[in-house]
N, C-alpha and C positions, 0 to 999 in steps of 0.2 A: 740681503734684500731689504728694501728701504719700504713700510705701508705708510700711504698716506692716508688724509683725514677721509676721505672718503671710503675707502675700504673700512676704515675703524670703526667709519658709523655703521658699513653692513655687517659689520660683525656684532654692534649692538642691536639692529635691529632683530639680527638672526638670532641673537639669545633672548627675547624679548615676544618671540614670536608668541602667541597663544600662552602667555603666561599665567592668566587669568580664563583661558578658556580650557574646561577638563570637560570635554566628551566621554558618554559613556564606552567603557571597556571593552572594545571586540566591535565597534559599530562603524558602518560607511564613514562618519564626521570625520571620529577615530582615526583611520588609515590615510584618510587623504591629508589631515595633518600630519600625519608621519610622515609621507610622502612629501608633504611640501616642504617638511624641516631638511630633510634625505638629501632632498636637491641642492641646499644651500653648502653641505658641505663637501660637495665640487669644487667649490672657489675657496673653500676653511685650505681645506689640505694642500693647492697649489700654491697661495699665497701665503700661508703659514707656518706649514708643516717642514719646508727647507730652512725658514729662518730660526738661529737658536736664539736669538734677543726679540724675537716677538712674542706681543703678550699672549698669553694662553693660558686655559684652565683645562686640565682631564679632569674628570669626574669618575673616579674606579669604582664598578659595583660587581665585585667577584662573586657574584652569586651562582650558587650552584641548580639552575631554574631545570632539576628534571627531577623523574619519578624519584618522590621521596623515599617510598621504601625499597628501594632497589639500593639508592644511597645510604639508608638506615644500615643494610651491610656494611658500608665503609669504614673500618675502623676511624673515630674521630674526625668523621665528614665534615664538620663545620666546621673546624680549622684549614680544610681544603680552604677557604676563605684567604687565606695566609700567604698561601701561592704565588698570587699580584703584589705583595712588595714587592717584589721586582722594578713593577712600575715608579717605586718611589725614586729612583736613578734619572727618570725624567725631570726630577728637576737641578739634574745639574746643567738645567736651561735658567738661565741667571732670571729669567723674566716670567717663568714659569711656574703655575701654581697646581696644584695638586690637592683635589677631595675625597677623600680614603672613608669611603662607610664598608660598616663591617657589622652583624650579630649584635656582638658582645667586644667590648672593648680590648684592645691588642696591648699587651704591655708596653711601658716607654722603654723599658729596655731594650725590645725588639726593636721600635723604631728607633732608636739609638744607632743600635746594629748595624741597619741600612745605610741611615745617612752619612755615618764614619766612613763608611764606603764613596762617599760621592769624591768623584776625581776632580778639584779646583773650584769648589764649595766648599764654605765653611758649614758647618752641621746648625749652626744658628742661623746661618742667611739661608738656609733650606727650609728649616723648621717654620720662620717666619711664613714659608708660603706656602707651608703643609695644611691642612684642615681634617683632622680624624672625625668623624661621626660616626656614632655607635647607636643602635637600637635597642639594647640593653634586654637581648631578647633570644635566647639559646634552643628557642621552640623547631621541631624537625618541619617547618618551611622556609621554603626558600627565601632569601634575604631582600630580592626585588619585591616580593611580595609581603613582606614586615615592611621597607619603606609607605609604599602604598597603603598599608591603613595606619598610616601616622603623618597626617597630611603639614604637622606642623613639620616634622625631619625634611619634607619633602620643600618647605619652604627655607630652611636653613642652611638646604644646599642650595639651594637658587642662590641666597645670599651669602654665599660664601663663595661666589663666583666675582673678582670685582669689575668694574665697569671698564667698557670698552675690549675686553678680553672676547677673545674668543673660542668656544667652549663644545666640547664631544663628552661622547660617555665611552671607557673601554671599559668591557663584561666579559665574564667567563663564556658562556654565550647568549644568542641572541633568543627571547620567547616572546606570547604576546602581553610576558607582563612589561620584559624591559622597554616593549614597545608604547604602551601605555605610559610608563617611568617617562620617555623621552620625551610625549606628546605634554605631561605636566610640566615638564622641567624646559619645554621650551627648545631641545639643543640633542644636534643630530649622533646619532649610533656609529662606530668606526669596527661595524659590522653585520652580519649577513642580516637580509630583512625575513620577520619572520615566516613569512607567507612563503619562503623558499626554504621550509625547514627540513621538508619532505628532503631532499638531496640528502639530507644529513642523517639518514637512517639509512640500517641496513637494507632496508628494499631499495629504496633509495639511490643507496652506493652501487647495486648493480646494475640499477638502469642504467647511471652514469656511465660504468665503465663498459656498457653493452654500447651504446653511443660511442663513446670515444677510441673504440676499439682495443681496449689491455683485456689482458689475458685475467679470468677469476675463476675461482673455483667451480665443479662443477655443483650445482644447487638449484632452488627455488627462492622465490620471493613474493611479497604481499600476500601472505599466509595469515588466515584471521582466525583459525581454531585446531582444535585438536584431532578433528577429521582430516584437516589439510597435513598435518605433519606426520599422520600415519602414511599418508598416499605418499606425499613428496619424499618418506624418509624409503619406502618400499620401492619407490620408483627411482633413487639415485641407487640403490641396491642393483636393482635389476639393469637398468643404462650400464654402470661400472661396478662388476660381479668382486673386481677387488677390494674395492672400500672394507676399510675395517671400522671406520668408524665416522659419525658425522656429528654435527656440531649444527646445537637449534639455538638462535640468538632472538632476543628481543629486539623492536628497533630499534629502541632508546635504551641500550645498555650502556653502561658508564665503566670503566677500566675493568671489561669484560666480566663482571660481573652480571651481566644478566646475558650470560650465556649459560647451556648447557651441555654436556657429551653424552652420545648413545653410542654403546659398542654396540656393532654387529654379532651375533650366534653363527659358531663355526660349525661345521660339516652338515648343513641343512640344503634338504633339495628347496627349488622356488618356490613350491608350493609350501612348501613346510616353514619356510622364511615370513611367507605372505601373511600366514597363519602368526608365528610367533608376534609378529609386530602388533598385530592388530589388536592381541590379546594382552602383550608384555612390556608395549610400548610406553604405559606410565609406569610401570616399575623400573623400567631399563635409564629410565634417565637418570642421570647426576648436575643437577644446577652445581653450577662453579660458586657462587656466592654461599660463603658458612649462613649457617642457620633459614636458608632461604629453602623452604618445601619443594616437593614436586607439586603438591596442589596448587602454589601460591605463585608460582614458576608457571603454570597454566592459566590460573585466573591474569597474572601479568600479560600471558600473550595473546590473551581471548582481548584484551582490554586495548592494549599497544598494536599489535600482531607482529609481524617477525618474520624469517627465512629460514631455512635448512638449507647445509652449505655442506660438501663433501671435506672430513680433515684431512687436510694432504699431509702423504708422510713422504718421509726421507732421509738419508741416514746423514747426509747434510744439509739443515733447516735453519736458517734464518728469520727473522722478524723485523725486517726494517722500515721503517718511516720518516717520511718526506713532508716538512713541512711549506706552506705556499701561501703567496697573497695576493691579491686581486685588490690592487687602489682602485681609490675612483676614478683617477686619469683612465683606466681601464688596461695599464702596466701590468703584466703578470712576474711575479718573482716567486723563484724558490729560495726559501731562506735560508734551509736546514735539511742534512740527510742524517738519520741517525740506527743503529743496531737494539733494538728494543731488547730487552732483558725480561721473561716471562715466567712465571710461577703457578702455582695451584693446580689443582686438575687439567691435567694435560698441557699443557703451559697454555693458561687462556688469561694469566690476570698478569696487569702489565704492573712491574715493581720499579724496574728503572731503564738508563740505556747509557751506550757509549757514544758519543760526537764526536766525528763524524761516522757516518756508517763505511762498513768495509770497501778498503778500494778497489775491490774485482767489480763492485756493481752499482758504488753510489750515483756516478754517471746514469747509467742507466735507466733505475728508478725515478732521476732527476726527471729525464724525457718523456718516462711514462706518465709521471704526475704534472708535466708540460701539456701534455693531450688533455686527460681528466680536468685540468684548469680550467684550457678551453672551452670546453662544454659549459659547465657553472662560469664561466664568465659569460657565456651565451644565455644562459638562467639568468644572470642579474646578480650573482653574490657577489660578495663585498667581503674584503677583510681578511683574516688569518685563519687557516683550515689546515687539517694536515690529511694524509693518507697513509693506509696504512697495508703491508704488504706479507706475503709467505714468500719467499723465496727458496728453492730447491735446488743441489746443486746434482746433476744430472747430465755423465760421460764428460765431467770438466767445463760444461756450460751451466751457468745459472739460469732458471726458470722463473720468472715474477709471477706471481698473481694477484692483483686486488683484491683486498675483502675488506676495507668500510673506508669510508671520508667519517672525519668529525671537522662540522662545520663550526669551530669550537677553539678557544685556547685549551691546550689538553698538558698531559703531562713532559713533553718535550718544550714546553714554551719558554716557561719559565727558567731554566737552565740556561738556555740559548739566548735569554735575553738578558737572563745577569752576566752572563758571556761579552758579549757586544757593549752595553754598558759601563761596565768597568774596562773595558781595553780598548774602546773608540775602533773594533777591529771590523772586519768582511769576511763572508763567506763566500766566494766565488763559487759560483753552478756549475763554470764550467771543467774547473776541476775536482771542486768537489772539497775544498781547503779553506783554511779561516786563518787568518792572517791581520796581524794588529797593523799598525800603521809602520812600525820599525821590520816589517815582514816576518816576523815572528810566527813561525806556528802553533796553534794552542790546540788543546785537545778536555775531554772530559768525560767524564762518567758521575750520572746523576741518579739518585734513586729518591721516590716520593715515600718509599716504605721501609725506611730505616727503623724497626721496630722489636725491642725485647722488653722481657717483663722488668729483668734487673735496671733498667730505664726510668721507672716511674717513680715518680719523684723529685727527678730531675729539675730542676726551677732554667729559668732561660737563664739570669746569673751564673746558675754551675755550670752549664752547656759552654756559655763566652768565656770564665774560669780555665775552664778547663781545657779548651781550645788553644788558648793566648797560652799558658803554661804550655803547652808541649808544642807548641811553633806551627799549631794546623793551620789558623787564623790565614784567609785571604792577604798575600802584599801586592802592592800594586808597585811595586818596583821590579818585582820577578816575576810578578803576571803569574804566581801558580800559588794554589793553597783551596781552601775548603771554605766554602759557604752554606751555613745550613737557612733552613727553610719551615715553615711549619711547626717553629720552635713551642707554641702554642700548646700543639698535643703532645708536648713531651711530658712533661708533668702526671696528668692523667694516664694517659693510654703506653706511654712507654716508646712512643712516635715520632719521626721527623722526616724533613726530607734534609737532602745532601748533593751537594757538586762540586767536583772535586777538578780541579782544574790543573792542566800541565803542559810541557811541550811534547810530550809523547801520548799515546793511549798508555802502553804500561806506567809509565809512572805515572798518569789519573786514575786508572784504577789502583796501585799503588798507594795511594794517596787514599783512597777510601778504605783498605785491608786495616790503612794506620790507624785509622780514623776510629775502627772498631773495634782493632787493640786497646787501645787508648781508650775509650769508653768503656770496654769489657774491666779492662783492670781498677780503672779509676770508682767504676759501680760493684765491685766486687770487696771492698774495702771495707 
């Protein structure tokens, strides 16, 4: 597709917008310039977004903009930062430039790593249009929020954008800082607006799916204290006498860490049940996040609030998620179905998954999260969200339930988009398959928490070392091998992530068993 001079100039005047005007934070001004940035890129994404030789700037800001001490659980959260190299594959758009801020500074070796990846780019004519800014600032707030009181960073992104380009921000997700970020910066968000954030919580997620009609758990929502989780946890008792157990989340919990599990007391009459709760209800809890209190786990949900949700059991239980996207054409796509892989307390904390999810149901869940789109596309959101599901299998039929949207890049994103990236390939919806252009099938298994203590130490050098030595190393002439991720917290914390790519599931996860061989022995030395 061929732009002329005149599109060129609206794509400068659309980065140019309010360059010089910064309204206070959270005020009427504020939003209507967000709004009127918002609007302009309708015409960025039809006219630009199909051509790979027009100019363009992303502007990456992986900030992780939720409750911080929720995330302070996170073993080596700020490195979640890390996650969006992925995005750096986008420039093997010849015309395309890329501005990468982060914390604290990312090793050249990592970015190394990436670009050696780009298929028919050379790693210099990428670098050339790379721009890393760093904050030089490892403080437990969020990263949108260090740009913002450093107003000079915030001007040397603007300039690092060049002329006549036209220019978005992709974010982990969307808050009202990065909204503010965008109002500075001139240049519209390629996702949800904030003021639709609500959807993206657990209360949230079951209005949606009450509207859209999927099946979810049975529970409560918009629960604001410790009064409401006695009644609603008494009262899912009492509705379904079999529950053994239920599960109290924050809204804003992040890789279910700000969830909780109550078991139920076995052989109690109703009145004797009604009693225990009332009385044993803070001691009975277990918050899923290490080191996270029951008092701190309350003060969290007195502040956020939250739902009570019944745990559905089963003796066959799935966890799969559906990722989707809502352009601003107002197209809806599902990108991705994947088998979530779950750990910790009850399995509530998400470690990794396999692509695609199982074929008895990935269809399925597709359709289900075709409705739920609907709806948040009737809201107004924008962008990449995923959903996330229990599945039970029950007399040989599978049972779905919804229980949350993140309206978010979460931890299936990134996997599935160094997928795509490097094999120019598709995932079709309607079977449910991903397929490079030579029709190749691929397959994968990724984990964000590749983590031992015999680990630490580790430099991003010994990690590539030691990859290239035993043959794990990504090739892009057999489309199969290993890409880690997060290489950052390896050093410290003994951390990383992994995606292990192949034409089968068993040989991707295959691929990963090796992977931990090979590291177990290699750190064992």
């Amino acid at each position: 597709m061929q732009i002329n001079d005149a599109t060129n100039k609206n794509a400068q005047t659309l980065f140019t917008y309010c360059s010089d005007c910064k309204p206070e934070p959270g005020s009427i001004a504020e939003m209507e310039a967000y709004e009127e940035i918002q609007q302009g890129f309708s015409n960025q994404f039809e006219l630009y977004f199909p051509d790979n030789l027009a100019p363009k700037t992303i502007v990456v800001i992986p900030s992780l903009s939720l409750d911080q001490e929720v995330l302070a659980k996170v073993v080596g959260a700020m490195h979640y930062e890390e996650r969006l190299l992925c995005l750096l594959m986008l420039l093997r758009m010849p015309r395309a430039n890329l501005v990468y801020v982060s914390s604290s500074p990312i090793h050249p070796v990592i970015i190394d790593y990436y670009l050696h990846l780009l298929p028919g780019i050379t790693g210099y004519h990428a670098r050339e249009r790379l721009t890393l800014i760093s904050c030089y600032d490892s403080s437990a707030i969020p990263l949108t929020e260090k740009i913002l009181q450093r107003p000079r960073l915030v001007e040397r992104i603007k300039r690092a954008i060049p002329a006549g380009n036209v220019a978005h921000i992709a974010c982990f997700n969307t808050t009202t800082l990065e909204r503010t970020l965008a109002v500075h910066l001139g240049i519209p968000i390629y996702g949800c607006d904030p003021g639709l954030i609500y959807l993206g919580t657990k209360s949230g997620s079951r209005r949606v799916f009450m509207k859209a009609g999927v099946p979810m758990p049975p529970g409560a929502e918009n629960l604001t204290s410790y009064e409401d989780i006695v009644h609603a946890v008494a009262a899912l008792k009492d509705m379904h006498p079999e529950l053994k157990k239920v599960v109290i989340k924050l809204n804003d919990g992040f890789s279910g860490d700000g969830n909780a599990i109550l078991k139920y007391p076995e052989n109690l009459s109703k009145k004797e049940l009604f009693d225990w709760i009332h009385q044993n209800l803070r001691s009975a809890i277990t918050p899923v996040a290490r080191d996270l209190s029951v008092d701190m786990f309350l003060e969290k949900f007195a502040q956020m609030e939250g739902i009570v949700e019944a745990f559905m059991e089963g003796e066959q239980k799935t966890s799969p998620s559906v990722q989707c996207r809502i352009n601003p054409d107002g197209k809806v796509d599902v990108i991705s179905t994947h088998d979530q892989v779950l750990a910790g307390e009850d399995d509530q904390v998400f470690v990794g998954a396999h692509f695609p999810a199982d074929p008895e149901y990935r269809t399925e869940i597709a359709m289900l999260s075709k409705s739920i789109a609907a709806v948040l596309k009737a809201e107004g959101v924008l962008g990449r969200f995923s959903i996330d599901f229990v599945s039970v299998k029950e007399k040989d039929v599978w049972k779905h339930y919804a229980i949350e949207i993140n309206l978010r890049k979460g931890g299936t994103t990134h996997p599935f988009l160094m997928l795509q990236f490097l094999t120019n390939g598709n995932y079709d919806e309607n079977t449910g398959v991903f397929e490079t252009p030579n029709k190749q099938q691929l397959y994968y298994f990724a984990s964000d928490n590749l983590q031992k203590e015999a680990y630490k130490g580790l430099t991003p050098q010994d990690l590539i070392d030691i990859a290239m030595f035993h043959g794990l190393h990504y090739d892009g002439a057999s489309q199969t091998g290993v890409m880690f991720h997060m290489i950052g917290a390896l050093s410290q914390y003994g951390k990383m992530g992994i995606v292990c790519i192949a034409p089968s599931p068993d040989e991707a996860f295959s691929l990963y068993v090796k992977t931990i061989e090979v590291l177990d022995r290699e750190t064992s030395r």
